[in-house]
C-alpha positions as CSV (number, residue, x, y, z in Angstrom):
1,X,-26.8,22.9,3.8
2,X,-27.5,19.1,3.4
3,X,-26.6,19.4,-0.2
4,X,-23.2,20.3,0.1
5,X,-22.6,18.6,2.9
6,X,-23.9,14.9,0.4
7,X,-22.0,16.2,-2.0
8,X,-18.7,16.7,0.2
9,X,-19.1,13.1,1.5
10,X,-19.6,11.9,-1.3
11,X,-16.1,13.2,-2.8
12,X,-14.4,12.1,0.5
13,X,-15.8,8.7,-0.5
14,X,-14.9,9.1,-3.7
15,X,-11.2,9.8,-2.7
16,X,-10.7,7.3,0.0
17,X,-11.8,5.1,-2.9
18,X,-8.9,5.9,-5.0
19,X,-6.2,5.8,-2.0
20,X,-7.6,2.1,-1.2
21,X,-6.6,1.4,-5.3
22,X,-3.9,3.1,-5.0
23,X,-2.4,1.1,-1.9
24,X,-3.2,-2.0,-3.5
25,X,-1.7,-1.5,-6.9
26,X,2.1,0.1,-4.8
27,X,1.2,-3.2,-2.5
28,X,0.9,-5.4,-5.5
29,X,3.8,-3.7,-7.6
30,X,6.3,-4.0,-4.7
31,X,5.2,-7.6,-4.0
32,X,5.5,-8.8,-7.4
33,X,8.9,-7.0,-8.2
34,X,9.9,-7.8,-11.8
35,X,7.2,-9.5,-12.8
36,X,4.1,-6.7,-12.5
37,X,7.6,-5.0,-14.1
38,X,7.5,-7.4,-17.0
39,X,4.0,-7.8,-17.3
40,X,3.0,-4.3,-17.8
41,X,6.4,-3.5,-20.2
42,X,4.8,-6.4,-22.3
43,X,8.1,-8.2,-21.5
């Protein structure tokens, strides 16, 4: 039982991982408008 229950944790912490990066890239991209636009089109 502890196994799977490390194992689960460890994928919630996994995934509340990738929300946190995920928050701050939308954060970042809304912030920055047009030029995180520009910047990633190479423009």
């Amino acid at each position: 039982g502890k196994i799977v229950n490390v194992k689960i944790n460890q994928s919630i912490i996994d995934y509340s991982k990738r929300l946190q990066e995920i928050q701050q890239y939308v954060e970042t991209t809304i912030k920055g408008g047009s030029s995180v636009g520009r910047t990633i089109t190479g423009g």
